[in-house]
N, C-alpha and C positions, 0 to 999 in steps of 0.2 A: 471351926466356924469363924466368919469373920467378925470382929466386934468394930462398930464404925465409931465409938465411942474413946476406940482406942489409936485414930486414924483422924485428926482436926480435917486435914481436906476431904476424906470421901463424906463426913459428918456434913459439913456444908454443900459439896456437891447435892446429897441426899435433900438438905434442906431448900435448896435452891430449885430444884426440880419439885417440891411439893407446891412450892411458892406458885412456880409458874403452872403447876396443874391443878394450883386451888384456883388460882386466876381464870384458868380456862373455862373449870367449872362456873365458876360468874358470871362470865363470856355470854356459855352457851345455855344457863339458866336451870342449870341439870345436875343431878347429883351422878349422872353415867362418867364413869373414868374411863373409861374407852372411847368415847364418843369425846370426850374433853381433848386424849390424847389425838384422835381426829384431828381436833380442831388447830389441835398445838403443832402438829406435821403440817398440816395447810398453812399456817401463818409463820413456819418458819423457828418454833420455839422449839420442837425437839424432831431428831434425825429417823430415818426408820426402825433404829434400835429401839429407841425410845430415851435417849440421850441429848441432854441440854447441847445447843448447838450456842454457836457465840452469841446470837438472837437472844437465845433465851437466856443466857445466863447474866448478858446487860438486862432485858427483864427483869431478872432476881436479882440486880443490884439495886433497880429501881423503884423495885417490892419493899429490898429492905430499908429504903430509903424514905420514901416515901407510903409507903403502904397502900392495901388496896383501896380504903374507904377514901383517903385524899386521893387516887385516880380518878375512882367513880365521882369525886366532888368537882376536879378539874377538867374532867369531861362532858357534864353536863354543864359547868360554866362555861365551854368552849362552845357548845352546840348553844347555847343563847347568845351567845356574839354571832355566833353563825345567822342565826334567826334575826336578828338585830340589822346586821351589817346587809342581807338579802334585803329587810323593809327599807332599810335605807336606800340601797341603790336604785 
């Protein structure tokens, strides 16, 4: 059996791909990992395998960088400048 505990890169692999499919879940509002993976083949984050593609794996550097809850705070401050800058014009 394989142990990924005993393997630092497929260990991270493994974690980088949960990252990007907790994300998805978020996304798409849903506790469904298939329908998440769906979502993650449409947008580019994993291949037909079901394998982080470069897409996704900048994702999961960006996960672990900044995490999900600072995206979803950087995204809705983004869509009020949106909202902002439309009154404006």
């Amino acid at each position: 059996m394989f142990n990924v505990c005993s393997c630092p890169p497929a260990m991270c692999d493994c974690l980088h791909r949960n990252a990007v499919l907790s994300h998805c879940l978020c996304e798409i509002g849903s506790s469904d990992q298939e329908a998440a993976m769906k979502y993650g083949l449409r947008k580019g984050f994993f291949d037909i395998d079901g394998q982080l593609t470069s897409t996704g794996n900048t994702l999961a550097q960006v996960l672990g960088v900044f995490g999900e809850a600072e995206l979803v705070e950087l995204r809705i401050m983004l869509s009020k400048e949106d909202v902002g800058f439309a009154k404006a014009a």
